[in-house]
Every structure is written in structure tokens, then in C-alpha cells.
C-alpha positions as CSV (number, residue, x, y, z in Angstrom):
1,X,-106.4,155.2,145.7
2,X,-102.7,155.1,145.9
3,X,-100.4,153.3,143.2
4,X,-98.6,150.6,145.0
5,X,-94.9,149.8,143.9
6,X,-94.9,146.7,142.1
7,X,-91.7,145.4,143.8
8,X,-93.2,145.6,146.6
9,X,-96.6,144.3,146.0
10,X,-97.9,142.4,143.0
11,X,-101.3,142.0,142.6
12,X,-103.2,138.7,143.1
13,X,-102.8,136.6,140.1
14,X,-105.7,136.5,137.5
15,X,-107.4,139.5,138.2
16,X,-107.1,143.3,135.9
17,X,-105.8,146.4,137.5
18,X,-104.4,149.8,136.6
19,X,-100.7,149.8,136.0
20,X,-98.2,152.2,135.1
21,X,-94.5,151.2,133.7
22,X,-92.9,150.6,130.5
23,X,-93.7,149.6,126.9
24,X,-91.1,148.0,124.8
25,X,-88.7,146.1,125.2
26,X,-85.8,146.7,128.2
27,X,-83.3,146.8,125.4
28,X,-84.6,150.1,123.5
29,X,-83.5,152.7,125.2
30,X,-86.1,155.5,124.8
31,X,-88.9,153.2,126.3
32,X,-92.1,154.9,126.7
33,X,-94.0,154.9,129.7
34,X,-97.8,154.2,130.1
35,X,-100.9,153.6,131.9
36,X,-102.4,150.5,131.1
37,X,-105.1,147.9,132.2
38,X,-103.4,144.5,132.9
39,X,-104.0,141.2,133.5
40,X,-101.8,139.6,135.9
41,X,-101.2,135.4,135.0
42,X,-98.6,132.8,135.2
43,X,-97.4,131.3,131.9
44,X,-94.9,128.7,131.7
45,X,-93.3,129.5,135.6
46,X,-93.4,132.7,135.1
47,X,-95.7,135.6,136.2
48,X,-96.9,138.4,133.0
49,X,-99.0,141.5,132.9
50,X,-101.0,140.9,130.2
51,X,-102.2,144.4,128.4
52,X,-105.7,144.6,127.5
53,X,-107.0,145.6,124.8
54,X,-110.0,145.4,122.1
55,X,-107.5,144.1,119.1
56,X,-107.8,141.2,116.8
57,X,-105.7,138.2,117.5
58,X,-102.6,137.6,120.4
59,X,-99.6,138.7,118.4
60,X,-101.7,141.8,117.3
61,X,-102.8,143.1,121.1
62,X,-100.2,141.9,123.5
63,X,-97.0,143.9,124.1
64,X,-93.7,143.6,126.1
65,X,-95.0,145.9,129.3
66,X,-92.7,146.2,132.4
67,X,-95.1,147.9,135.0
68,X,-93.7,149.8,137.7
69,X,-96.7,150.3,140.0
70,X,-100.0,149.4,140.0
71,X,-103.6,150.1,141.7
72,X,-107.0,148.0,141.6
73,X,-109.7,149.3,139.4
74,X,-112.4,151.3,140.8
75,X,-115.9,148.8,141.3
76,X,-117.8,149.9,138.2
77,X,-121.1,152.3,138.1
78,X,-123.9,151.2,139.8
79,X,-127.1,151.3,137.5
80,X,-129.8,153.3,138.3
């Protein structure tokens, strides 16, 4: 799969993917960057990637993320 440039191309609203961008806010000025699974919604006029993550409670697990590109997940294992 190839990482698609999120500028270009955002991915269809309410569905997870791989991204890769920025964690923090666009103020700091050593941002670190990250792969991350999103979720892509709309909120109040305005589109977010939503990180995932296994944590306890919104203001615990959800981070300011700016993602640069992004690719769909792979399909998951088949069972055998």
C-alpha cells in the first residue's frame, strides 16, 4: 500500500485508517511525529482524526494529532 498525502486525499469520513503526522499541538515547536490509527469524523463543522486508543475516558485518550498522510488498514486475518 502507498501512504496517500492527506492534502490531497482525506479519507471517507467515519471509517479508521493508518496515519502518519504530528502529535501536539502546532504551537510546540519540537512536535513529534507518529504512526497512529485514526478515526476520521465531523464535530461541530469541522472534520478530526480521532486517535485510537485502549485508555480510560475522552480527555485521557484523545490527543491534538495533525496527520500528514494516511493509508487504509489492511482487511484483518482470515480464521482458519
Amino acid at each position: 500500500m502507498e501512504w496517500i498525502k492527506f492534502s490531497e486525499e482525506k479519507p471517507p469520513l467515519k471509517t479508521s485508517f493508518l496515519a502518519y503526522g504530528y502529535v501536539g499541538y502546532d504551537w510546540e515547536i519540537n512536535r513529534e511525529k507518529k504512526m497512529l490509527q485514526c478515526y476520521l469524523k465531523e464535530q461541530y463543522g469541522k472534520i478530526e482524526c480521532e486517535i485510537e486508543c485502549e485508555c480510560s475516558g475522552n480527555e485521557f485518550d484523545r490527543g491534538e494529532f495533525s496527520p500528514t498522510h494516511w493509508m487504509p488498514l489492511p482487511e484483518e486475518p482470515k480464521e482458519e
